[in-house]
C-alpha positions in Angstrom: 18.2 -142.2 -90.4 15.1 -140.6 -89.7 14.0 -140.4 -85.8 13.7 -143.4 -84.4 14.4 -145.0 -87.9 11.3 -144.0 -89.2 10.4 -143.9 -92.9 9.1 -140.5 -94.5 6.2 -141.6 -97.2 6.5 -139.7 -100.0 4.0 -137.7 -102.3 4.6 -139.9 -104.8 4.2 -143.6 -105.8 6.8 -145.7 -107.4 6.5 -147.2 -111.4 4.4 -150.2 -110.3 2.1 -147.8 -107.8 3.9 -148.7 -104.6 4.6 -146.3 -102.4 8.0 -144.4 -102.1 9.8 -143.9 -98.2 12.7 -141.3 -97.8 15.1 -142.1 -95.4 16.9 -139.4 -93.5 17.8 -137.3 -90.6 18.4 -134.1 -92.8 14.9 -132.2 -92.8 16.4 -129.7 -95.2 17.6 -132.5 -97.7 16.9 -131.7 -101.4 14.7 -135.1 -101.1 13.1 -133.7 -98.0 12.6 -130.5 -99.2 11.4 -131.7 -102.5 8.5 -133.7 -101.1 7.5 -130.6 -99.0 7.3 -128.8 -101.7 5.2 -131.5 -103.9 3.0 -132.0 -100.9 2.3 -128.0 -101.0 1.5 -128.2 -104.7 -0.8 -131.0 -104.1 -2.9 -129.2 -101.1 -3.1 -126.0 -102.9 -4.2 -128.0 -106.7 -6.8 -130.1 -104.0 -8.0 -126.5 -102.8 -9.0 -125.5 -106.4 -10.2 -128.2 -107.7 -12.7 -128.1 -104.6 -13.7 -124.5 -105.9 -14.5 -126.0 -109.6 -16.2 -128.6 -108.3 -18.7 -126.6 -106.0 -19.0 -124.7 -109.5 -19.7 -127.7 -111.4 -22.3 -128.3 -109.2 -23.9 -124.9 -109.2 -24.0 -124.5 -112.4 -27.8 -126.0 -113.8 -26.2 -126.1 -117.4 -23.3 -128.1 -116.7 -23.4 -131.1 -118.9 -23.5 -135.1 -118.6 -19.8 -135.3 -118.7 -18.5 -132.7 -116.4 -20.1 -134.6 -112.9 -17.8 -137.8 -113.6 -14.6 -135.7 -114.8 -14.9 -133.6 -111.6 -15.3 -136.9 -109.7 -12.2 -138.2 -111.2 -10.5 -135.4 -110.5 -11.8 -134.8 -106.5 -10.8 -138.7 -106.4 -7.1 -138.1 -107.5 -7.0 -135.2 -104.9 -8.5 -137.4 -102.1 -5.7 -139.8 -102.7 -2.9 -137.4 -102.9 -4.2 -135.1 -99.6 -4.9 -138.4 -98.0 -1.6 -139.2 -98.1 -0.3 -136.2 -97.5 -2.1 -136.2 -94.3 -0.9 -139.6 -93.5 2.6 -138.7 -93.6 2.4 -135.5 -92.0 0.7 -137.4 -89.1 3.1 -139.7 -89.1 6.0 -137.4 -88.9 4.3 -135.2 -85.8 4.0 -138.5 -84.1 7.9 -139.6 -84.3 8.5 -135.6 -83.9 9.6 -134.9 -87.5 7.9 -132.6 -88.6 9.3 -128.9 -88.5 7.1 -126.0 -90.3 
């Protein structure tokens, strides 16, 4: 179990959009491991896509369309850093967390 059987949320939601706890006391499981890495990939994609979208919004010919893709996008991001960030918090609260 996890410290003081605490759940892990994971960077991922379930079929129906619920989220998805890991279970464990193994830090370096392939689980745990694999969410660390996903997390990674979603904090550097979220670092990008907040470089295209100060472009989008620099740039005085961008068209109708590109303002609500990049919102869609930057929304998508939100979510995934936000819980990112909740999990992470969570885990240096219970002491899980080892970087």
């Amino acid at each position: 179990m996890t410290p003081q059987n605490e759940l892990r949320l994971l960077p991922w939601s379930g079929p129906d959009g619920k989220p998805c706890y890991l279970s464990t006391d193994d830090s370096g499981s392939y689980m745990s491991r694999l969410a660390d890495d996903i997390e990674a990939v979603q904090l550097g994609m979220a670092a990008q896509l907040v470089e295209r979208a100060l472009a989008v919004l620099g740039d005085r010919d961008a068209g109708s369309e590109d303002l609500p893709r990049i919102l869609a996008e930057l929304t998508g991001a939100l979510r995934d850093v936000l819980r990112v960030a909740n999990s992470r918090g969570h885990l240096l609260a219970v002491g899980g967390l080892q970087s």
